[in-house]
Every structure is written in C-alpha cells, then in structure tokens.
mmCIF file as gemmi writes it, N, C-alpha and C atoms, coordinates in Angstrom:
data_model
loop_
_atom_site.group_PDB
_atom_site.id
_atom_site.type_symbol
_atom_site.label_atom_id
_atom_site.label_alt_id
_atom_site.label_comp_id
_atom_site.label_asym_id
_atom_site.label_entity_id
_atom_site.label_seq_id
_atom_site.pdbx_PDB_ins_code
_atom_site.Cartn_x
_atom_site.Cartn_y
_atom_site.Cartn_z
_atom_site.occupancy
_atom_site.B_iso_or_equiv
_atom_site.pdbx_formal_charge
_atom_site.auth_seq_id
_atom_site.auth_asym_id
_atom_site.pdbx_PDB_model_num
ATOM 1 N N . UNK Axp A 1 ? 164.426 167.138 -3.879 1 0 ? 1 A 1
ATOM 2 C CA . UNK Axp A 1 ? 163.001 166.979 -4.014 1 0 ? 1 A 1
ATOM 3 C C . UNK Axp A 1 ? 162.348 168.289 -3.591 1 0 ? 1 A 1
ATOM 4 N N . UNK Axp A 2 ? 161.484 168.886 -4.357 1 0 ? 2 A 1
ATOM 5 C CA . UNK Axp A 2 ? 161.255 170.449 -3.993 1 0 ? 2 A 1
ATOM 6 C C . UNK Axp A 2 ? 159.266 170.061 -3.763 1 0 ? 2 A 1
ATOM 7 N N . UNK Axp A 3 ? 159.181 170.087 -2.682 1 0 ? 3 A 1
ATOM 8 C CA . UNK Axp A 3 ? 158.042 170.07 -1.947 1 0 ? 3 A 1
ATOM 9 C C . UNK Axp A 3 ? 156.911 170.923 -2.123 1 0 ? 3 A 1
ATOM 10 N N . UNK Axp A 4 ? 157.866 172.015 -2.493 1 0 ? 4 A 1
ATOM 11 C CA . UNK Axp A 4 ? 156.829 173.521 -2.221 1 0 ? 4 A 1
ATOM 12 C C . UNK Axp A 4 ? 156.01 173.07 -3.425 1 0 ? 4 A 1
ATOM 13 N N . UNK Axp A 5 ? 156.368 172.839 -4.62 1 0 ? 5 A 1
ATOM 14 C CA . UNK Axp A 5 ? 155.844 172.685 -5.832 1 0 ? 5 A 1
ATOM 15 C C . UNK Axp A 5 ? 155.346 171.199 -6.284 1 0 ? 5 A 1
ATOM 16 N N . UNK Axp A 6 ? 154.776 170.455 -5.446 1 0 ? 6 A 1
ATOM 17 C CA . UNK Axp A 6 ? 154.288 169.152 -6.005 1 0 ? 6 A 1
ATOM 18 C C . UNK Axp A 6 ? 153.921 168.962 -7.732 1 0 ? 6 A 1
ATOM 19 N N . UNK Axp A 7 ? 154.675 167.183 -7.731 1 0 ? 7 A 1
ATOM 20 C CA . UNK Axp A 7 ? 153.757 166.998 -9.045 1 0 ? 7 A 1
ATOM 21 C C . UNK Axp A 7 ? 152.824 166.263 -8.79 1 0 ? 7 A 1
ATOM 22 N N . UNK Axp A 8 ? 151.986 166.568 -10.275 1 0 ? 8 A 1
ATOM 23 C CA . UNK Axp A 8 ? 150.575 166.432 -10.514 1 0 ? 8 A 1
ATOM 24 C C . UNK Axp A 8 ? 150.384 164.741 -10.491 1 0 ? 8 A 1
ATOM 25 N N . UNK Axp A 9 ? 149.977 164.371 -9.817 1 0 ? 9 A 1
ATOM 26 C CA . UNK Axp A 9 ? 149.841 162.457 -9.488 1 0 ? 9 A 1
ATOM 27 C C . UNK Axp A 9 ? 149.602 161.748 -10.703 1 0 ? 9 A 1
ATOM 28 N N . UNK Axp A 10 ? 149.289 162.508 -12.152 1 0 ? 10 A 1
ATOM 29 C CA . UNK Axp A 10 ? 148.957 161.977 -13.421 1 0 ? 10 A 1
ATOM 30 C C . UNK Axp A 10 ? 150.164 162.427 -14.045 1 0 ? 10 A 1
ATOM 31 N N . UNK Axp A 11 ? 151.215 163.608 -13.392 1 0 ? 11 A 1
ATOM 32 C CA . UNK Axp A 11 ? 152.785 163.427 -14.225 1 0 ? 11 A 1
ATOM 33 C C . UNK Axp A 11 ? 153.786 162.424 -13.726 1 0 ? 11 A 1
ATOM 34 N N . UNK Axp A 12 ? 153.245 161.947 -12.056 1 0 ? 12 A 1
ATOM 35 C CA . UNK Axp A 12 ? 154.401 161.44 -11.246 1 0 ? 12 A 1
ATOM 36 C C . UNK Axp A 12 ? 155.273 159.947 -12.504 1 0 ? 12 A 1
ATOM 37 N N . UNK Axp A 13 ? 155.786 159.371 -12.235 1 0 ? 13 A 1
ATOM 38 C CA . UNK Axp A 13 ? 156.936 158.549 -13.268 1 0 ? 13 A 1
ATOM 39 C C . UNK Axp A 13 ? 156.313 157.547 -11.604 1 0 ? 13 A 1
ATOM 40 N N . UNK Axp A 14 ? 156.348 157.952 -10.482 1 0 ? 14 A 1
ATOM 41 C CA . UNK Axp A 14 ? 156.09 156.774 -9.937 1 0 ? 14 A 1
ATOM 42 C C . UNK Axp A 14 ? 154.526 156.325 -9.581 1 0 ? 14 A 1
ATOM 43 N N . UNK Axp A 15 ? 154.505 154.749 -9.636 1 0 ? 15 A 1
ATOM 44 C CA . UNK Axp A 15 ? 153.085 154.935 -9.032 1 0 ? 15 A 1
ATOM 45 C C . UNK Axp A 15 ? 152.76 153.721 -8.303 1 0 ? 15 A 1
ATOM 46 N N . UNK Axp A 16 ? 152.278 154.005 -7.255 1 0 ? 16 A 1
ATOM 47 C CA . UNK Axp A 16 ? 151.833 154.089 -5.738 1 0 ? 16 A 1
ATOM 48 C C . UNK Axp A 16 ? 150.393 152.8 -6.119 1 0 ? 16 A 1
ATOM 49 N N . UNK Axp A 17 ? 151.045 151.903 -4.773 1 0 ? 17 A 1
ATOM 50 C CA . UNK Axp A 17 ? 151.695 151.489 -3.718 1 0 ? 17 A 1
ATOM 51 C C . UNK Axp A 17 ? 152.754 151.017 -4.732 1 0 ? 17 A 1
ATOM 52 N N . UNK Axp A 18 ? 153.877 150.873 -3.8 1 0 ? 18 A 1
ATOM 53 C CA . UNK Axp A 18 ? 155.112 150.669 -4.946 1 0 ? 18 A 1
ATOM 54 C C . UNK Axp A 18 ? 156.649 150.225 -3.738 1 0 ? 18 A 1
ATOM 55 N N . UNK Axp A 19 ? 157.519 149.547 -3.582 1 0 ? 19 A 1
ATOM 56 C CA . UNK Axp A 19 ? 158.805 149.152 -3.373 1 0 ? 19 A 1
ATOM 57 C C . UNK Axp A 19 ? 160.094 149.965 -3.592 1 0 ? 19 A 1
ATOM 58 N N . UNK Axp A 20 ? 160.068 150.995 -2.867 1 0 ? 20 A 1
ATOM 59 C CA . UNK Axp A 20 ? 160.769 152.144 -3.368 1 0 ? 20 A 1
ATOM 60 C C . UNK Axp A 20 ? 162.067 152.356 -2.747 1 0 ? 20 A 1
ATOM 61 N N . UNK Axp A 21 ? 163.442 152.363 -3.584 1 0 ? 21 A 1
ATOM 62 C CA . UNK Axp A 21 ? 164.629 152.266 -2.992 1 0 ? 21 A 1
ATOM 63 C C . UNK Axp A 21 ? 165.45 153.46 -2.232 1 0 ? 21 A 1
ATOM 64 N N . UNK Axp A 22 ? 165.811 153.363 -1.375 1 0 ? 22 A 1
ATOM 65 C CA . UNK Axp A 22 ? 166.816 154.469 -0.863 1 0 ? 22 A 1
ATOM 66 C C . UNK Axp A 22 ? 167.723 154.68 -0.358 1 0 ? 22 A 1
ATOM 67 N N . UNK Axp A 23 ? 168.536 155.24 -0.728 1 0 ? 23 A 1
ATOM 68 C CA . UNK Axp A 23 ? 170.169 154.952 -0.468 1 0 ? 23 A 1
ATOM 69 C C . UNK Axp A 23 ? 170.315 156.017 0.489 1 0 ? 23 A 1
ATOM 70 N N . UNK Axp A 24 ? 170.82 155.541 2.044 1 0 ? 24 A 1
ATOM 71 C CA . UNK Axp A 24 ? 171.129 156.53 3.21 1 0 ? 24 A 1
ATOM 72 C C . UNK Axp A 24 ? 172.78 156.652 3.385 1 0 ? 24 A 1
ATOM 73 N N . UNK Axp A 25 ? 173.406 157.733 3.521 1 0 ? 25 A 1
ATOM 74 C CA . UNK Axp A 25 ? 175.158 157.468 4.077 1 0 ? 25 A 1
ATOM 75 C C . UNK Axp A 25 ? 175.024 158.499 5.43 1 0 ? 25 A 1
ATOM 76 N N . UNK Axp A 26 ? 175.989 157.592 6.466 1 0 ? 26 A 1
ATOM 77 C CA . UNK Axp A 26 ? 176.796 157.955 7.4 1 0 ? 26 A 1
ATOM 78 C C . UNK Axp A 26 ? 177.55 158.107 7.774 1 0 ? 26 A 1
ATOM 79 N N . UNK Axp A 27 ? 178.056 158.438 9.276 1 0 ? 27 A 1
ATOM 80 C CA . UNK Axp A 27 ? 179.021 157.813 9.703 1 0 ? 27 A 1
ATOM 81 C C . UNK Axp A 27 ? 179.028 155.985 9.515 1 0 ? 27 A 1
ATOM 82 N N . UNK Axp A 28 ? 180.235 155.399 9.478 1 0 ? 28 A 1
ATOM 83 C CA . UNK Axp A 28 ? 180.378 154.064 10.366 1 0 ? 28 A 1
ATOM 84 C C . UNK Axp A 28 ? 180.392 153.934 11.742 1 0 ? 28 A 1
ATOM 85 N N . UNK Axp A 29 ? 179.22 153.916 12.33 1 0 ? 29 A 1
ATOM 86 C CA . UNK Axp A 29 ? 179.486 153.744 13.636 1 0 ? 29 A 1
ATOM 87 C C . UNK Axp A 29 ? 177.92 153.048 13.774 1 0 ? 29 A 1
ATOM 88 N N . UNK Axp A 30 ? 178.859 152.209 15.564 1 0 ? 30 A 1
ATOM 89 C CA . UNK Axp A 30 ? 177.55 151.602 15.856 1 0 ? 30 A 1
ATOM 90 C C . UNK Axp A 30 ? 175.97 152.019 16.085 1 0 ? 30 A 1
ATOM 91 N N . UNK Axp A 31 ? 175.044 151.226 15.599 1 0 ? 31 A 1
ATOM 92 C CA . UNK Axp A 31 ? 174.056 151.982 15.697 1 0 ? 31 A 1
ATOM 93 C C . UNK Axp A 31 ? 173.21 152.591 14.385 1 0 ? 31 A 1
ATOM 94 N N . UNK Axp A 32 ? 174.059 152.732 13.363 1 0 ? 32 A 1
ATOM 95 C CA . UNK Axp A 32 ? 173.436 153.999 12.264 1 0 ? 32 A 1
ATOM 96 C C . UNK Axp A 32 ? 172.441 152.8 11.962 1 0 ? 32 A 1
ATOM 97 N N . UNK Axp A 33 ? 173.047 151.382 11.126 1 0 ? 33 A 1
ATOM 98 C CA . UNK Axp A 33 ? 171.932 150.671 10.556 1 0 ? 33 A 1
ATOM 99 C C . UNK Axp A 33 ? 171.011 150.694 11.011 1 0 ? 33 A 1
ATOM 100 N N . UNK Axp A 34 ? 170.671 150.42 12.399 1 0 ? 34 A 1
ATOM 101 C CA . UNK Axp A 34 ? 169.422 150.228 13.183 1 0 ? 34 A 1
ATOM 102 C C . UNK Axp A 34 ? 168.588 151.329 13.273 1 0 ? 34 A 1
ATOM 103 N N . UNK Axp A 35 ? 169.805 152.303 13.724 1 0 ? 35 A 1
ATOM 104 C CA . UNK Axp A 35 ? 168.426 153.415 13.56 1 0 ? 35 A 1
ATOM 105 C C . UNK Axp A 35 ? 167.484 153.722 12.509 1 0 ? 35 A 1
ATOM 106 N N . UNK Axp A 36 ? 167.99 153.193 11.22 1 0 ? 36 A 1
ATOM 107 C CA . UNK Axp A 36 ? 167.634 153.596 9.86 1 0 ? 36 A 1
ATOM 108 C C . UNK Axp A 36 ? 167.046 152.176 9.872 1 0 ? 36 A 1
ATOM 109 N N . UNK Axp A 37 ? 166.99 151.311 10.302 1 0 ? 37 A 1
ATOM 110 C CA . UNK Axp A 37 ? 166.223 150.593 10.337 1 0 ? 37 A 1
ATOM 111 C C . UNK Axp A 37 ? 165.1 150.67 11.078 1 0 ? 37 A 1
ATOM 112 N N . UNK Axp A 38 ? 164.74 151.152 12.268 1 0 ? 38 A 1
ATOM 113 C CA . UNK Axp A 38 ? 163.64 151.933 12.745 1 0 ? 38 A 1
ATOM 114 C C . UNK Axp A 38 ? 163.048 153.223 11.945 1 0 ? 38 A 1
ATOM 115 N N . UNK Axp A 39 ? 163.461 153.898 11.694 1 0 ? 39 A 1
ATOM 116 C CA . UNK Axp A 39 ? 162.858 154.905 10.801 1 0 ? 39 A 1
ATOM 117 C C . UNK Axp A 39 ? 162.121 154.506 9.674 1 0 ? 39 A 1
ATOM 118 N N . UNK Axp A 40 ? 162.709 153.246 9.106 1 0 ? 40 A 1
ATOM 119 C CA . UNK Axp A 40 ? 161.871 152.838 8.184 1 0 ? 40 A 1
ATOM 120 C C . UNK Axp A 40 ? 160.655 151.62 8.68 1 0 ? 40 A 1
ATOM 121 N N . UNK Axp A 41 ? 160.828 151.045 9.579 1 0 ? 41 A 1
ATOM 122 C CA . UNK Axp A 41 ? 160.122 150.71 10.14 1 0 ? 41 A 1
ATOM 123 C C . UNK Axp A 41 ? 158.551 151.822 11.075 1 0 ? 41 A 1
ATOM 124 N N . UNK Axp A 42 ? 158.692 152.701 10.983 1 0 ? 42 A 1
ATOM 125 C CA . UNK Axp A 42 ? 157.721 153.858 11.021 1 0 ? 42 A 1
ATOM 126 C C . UNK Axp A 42 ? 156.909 153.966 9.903 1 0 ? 42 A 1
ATOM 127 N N . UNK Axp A 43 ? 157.573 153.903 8.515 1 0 ? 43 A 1
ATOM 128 C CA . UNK Axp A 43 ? 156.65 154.014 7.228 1 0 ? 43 A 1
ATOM 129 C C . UNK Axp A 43 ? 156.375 152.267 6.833 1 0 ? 43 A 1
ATOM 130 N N . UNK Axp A 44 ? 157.133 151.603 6.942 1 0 ? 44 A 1
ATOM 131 C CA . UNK Axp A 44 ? 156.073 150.226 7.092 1 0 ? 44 A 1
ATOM 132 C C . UNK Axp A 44 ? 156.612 149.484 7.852 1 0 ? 44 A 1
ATOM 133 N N . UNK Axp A 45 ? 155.417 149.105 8.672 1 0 ? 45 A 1
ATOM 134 C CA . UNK Axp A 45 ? 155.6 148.48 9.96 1 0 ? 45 A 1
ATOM 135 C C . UNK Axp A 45 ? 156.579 146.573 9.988 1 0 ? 45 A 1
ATOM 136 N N . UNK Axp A 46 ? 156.459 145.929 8.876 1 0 ? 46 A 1
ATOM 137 C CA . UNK Axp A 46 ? 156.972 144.713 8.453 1 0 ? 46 A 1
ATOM 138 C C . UNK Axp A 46 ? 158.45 144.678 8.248 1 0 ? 46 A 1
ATOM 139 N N . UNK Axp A 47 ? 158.873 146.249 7.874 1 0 ? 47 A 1
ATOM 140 C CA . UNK Axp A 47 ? 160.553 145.851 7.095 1 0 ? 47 A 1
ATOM 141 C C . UNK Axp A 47 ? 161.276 145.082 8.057 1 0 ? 47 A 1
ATOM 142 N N . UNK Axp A 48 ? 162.097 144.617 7.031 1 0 ? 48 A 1
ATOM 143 C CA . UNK Axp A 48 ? 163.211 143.454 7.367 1 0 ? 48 A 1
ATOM 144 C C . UNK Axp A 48 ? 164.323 143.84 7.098 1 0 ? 48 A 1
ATOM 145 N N . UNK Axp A 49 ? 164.866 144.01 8.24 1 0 ? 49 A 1
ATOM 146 C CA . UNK Axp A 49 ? 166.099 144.876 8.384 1 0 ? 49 A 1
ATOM 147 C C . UNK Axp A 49 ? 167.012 144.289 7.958 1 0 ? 49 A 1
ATOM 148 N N . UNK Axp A 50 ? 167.021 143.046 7.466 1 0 ? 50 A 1
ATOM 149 C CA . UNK Axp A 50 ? 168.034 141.597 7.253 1 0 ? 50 A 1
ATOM 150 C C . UNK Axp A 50 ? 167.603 142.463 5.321 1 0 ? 50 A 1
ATOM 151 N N . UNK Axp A 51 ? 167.104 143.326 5.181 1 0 ? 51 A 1
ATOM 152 C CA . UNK Axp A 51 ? 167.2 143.221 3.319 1 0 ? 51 A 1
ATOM 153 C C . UNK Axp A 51 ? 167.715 144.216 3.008 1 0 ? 51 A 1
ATOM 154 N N . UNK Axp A 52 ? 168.072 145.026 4.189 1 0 ? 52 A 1
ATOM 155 C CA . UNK Axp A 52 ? 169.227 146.282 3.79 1 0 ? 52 A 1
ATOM 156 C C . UNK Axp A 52 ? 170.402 146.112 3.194 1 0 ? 52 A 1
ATOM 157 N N . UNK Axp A 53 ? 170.671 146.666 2.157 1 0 ? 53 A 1
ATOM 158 C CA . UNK Axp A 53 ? 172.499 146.338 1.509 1 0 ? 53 A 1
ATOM 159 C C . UNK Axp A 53 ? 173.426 147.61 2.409 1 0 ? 53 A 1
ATOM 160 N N . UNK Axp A 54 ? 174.373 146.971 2.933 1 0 ? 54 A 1
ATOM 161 C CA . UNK Axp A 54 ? 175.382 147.963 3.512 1 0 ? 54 A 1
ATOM 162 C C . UNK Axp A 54 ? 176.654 147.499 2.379 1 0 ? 54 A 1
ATOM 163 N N . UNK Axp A 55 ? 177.048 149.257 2.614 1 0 ? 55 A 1
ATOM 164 C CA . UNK Axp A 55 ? 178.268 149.251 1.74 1 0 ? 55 A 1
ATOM 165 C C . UNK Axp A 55 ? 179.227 149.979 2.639 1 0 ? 55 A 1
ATOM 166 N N . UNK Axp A 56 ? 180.242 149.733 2.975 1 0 ? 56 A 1
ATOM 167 C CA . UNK Axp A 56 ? 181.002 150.746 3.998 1 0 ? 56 A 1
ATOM 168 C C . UNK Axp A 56 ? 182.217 151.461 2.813 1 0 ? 56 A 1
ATOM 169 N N . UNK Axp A 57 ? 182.146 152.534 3.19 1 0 ? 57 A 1
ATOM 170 C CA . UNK Axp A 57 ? 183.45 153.663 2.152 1 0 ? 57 A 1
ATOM 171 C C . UNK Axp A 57 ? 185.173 153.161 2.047 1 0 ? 57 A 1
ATOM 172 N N . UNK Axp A 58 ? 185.431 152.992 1.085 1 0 ? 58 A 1
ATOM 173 C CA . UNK Axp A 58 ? 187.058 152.931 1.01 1 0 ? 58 A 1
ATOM 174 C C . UNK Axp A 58 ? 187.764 152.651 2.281 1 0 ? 58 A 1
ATOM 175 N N . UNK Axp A 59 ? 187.412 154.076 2.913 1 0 ? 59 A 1
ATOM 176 C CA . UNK Axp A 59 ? 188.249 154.364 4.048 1 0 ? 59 A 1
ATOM 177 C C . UNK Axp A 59 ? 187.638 153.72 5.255 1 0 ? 59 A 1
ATOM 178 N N . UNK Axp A 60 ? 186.187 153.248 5.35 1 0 ? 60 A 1
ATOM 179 C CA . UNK Axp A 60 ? 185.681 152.58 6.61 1 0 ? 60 A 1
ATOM 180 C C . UNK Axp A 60 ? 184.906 153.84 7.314 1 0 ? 60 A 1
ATOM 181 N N . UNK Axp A 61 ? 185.058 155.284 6.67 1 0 ? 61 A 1
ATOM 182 C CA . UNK Axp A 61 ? 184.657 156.138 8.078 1 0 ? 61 A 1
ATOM 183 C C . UNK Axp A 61 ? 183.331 156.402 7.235 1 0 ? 61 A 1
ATOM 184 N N . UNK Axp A 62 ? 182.532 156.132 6.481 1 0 ? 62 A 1
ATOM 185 C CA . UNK Axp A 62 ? 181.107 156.346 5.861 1 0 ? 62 A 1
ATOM 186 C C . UNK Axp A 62 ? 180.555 154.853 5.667 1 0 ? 62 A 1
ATOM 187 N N . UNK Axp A 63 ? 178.833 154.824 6.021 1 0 ? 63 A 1
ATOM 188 C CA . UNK Axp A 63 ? 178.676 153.43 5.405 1 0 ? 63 A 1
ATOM 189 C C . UNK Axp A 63 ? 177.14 153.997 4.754 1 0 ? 63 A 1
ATOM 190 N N . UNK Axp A 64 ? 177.045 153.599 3.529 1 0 ? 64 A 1
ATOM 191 C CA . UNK Axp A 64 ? 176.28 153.65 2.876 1 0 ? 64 A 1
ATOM 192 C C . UNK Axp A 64 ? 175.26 152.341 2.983 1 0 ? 64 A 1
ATOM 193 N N . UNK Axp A 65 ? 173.92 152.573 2.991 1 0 ? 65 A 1
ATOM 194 C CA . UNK Axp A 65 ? 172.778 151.758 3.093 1 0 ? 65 A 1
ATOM 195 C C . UNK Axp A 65 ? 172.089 151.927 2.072 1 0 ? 65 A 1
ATOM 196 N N . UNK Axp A 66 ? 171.208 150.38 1.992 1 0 ? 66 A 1
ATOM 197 C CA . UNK Axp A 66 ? 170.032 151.262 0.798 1 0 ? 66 A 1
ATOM 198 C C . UNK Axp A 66 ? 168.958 150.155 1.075 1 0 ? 66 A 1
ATOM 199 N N . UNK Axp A 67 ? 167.878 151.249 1.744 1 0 ? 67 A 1
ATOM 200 C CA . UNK Axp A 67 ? 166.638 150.36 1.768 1 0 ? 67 A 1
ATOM 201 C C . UNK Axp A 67 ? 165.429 149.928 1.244 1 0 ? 67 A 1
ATOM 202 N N . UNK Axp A 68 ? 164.567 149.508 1.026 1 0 ? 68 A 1
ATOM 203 C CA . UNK Axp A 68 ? 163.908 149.508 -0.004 1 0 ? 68 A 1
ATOM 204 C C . UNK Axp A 68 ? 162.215 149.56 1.134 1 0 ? 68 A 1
ATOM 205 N N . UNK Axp A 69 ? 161.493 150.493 1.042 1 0 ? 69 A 1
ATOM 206 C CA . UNK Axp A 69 ? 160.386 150.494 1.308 1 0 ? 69 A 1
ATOM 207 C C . UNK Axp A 69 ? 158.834 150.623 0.852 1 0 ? 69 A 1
ATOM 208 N N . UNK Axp A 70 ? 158.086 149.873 1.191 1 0 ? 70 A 1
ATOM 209 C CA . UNK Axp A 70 ? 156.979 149.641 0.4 1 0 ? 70 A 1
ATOM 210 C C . UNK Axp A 70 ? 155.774 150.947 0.608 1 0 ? 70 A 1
ATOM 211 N N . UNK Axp A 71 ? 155.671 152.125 -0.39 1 0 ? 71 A 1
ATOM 212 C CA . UNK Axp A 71 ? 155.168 152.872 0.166 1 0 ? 71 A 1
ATOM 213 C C . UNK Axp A 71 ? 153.838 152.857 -0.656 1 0 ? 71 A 1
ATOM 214 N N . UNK Axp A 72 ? 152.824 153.745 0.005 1 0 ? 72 A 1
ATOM 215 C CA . UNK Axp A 72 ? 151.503 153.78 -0.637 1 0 ? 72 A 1
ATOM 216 C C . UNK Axp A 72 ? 151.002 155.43 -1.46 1 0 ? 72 A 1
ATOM 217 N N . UNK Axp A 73 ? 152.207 156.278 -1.003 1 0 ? 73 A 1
ATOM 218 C CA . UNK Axp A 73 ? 151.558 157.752 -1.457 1 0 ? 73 A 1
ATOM 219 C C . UNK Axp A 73 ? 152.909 158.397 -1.546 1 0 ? 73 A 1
ATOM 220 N N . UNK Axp A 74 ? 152.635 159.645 -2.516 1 0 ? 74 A 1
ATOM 221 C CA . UNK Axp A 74 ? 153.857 160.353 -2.511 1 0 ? 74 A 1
ATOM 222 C C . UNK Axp A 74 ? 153.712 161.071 -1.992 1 0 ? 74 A 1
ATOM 223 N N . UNK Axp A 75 ? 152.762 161.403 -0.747 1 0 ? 75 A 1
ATOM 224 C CA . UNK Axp A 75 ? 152.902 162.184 0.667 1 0 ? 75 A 1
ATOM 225 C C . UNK Axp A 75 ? 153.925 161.55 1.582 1 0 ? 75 A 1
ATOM 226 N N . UNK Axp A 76 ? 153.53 159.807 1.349 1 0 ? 76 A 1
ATOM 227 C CA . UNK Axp A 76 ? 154.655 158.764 2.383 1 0 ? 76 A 1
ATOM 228 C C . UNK Axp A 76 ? 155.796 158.531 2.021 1 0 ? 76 A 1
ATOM 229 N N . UNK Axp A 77 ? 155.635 158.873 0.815 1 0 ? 77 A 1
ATOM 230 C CA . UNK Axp A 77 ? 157.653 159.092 0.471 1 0 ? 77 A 1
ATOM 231 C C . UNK Axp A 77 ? 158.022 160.743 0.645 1 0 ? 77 A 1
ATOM 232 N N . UNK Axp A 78 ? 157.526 161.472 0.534 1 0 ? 78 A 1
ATOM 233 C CA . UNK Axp A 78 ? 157.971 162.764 1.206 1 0 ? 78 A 1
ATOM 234 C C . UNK Axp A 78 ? 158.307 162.588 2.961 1 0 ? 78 A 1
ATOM 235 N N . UNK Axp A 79 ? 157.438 162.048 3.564 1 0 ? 79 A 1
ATOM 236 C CA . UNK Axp A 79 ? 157.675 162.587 5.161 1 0 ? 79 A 1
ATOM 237 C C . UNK Axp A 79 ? 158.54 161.417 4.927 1 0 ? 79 A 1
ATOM 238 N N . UNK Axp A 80 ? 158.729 159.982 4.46 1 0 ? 80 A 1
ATOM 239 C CA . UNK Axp A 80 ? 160.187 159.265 4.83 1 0 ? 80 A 1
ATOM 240 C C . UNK Axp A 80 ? 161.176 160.023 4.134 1 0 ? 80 A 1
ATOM 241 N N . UNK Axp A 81 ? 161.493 160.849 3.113 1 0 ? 81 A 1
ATOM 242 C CA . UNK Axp A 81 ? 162.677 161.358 2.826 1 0 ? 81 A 1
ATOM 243 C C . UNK Axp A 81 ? 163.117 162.764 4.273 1 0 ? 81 A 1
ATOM 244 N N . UNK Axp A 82 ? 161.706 163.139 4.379 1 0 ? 82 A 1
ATOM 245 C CA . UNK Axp A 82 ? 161.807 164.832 5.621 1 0 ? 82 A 1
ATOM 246 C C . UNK Axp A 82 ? 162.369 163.869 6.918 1 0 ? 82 A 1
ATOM 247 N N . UNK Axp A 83 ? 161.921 162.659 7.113 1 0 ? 83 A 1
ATOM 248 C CA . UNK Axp A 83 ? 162.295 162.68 8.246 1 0 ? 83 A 1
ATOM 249 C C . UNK Axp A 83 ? 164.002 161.783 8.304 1 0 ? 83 A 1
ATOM 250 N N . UNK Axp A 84 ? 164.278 160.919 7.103 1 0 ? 84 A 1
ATOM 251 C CA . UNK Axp A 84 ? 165.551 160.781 6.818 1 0 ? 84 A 1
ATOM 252 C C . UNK Axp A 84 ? 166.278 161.865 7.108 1 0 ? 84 A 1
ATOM 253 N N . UNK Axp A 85 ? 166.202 162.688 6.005 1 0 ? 85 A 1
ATOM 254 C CA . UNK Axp A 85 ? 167.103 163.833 5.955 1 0 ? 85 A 1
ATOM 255 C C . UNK Axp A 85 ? 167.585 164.867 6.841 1 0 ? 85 A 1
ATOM 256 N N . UNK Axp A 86 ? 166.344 164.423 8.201 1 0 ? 86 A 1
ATOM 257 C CA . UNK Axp A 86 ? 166.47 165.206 9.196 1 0 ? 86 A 1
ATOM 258 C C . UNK Axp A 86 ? 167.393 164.651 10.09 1 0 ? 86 A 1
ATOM 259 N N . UNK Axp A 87 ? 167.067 162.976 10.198 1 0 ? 87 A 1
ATOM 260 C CA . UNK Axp A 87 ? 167.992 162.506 11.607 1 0 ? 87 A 1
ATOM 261 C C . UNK Axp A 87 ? 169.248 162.797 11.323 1 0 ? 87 A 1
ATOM 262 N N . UNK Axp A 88 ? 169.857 162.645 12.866 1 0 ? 88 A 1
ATOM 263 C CA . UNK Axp A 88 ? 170.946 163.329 12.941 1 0 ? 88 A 1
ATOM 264 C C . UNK Axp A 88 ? 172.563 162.439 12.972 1 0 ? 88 A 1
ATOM 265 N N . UNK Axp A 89 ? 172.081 161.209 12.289 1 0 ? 89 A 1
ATOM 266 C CA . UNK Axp A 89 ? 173.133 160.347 11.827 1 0 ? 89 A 1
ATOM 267 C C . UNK Axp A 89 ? 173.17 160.333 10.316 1 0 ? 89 A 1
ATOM 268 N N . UNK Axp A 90 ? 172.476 160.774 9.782 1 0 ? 90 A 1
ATOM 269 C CA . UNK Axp A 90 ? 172.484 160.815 8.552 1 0 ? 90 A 1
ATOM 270 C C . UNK Axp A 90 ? 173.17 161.985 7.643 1 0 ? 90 A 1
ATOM 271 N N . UNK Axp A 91 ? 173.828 161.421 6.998 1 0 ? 91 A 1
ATOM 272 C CA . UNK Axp A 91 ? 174.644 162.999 5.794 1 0 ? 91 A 1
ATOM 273 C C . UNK Axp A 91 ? 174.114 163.168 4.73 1 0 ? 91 A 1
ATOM 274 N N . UNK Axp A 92 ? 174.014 161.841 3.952 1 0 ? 92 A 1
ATOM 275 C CA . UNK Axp A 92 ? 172.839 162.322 2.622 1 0 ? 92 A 1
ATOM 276 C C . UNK Axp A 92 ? 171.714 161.114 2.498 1 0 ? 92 A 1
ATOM 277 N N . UNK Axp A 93 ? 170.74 161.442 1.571 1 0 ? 93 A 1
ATOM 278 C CA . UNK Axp A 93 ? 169.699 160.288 1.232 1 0 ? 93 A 1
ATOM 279 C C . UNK Axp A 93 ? 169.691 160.677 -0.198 1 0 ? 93 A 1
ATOM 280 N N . UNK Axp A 94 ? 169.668 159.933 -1.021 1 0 ? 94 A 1
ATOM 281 C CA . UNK Axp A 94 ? 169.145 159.597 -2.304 1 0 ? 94 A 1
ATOM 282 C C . UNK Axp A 94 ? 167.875 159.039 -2.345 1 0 ? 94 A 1
C-alpha cells in the first residue's frame, strides 16, 4: 500500500463505511490472537474476537488470522494496516 501517493476517494474500488478483511501471520505462540485482537479493537471499539478465523501453518510454527473490521475512512484503514504492520508479533498483513 504506497501512502506517499494516495488515491483519489472517487478512484478508490472501496467505499467507506465498509467490513473490511485482513489477513495477519505469526508466530504460533501464546498471545498473538489477542493481541491482534486488541489492535483491532482500537479501530472499532465492538469487535468480536470470537469472529476471527485462525488458520495455523502445516508445520504449527505460523498462525495465520483474518479479521474483519468495520472501518469508516481510508485514513482508518491506513493507520490499522501502519499500526499492524508495525507490531512486533506480526510478519505479514494482507
């Protein structure tokens, strides 16, 4: 997602307020869901952490999440992807 260069809110493909999905991977270890369940709980205060899909990797040592949050702006899906991408349990976000 390249920030520096926003699109124009009349090209975006998405549109706002909207249920927007996102797929987080980690480690497997205790803890990741929740935290990523708080983080999203920052951009809306209601989520239900019970509607997260976990997928854990082949091997057990990655677990893939995917949450779905109800956002209102594509400013609020930027700072939830900046601040995903930042914590420090996290390896990638889609």
């Amino acid at each position: 997602m390249d920030i520096s260069h926003p699109i124009p809110p009349e090209q975006s493909l998405i549109e706002y307020p909207c249920r927007f999905p996102i797929k987080v991977m980690g480690a497997h270890v205790e803890g990741f869901a929740s935290a990523i369940a708080q983080v999203a709980t920052q951009f809306e205060p209601d989520f239900d952490a019970g509607t997260m899909e976990h997928r854990p990797s082949k091997g057990g040592n990655y677990l893939g999440l995917t949450i779905s949050v109800h956002v209102t702006s594509r400013e609020q899906l930027d700072e939830l992807y900046r601040t995903l991408t930042t914590h420090p349990m996290v390896k990638i976000v889609l």
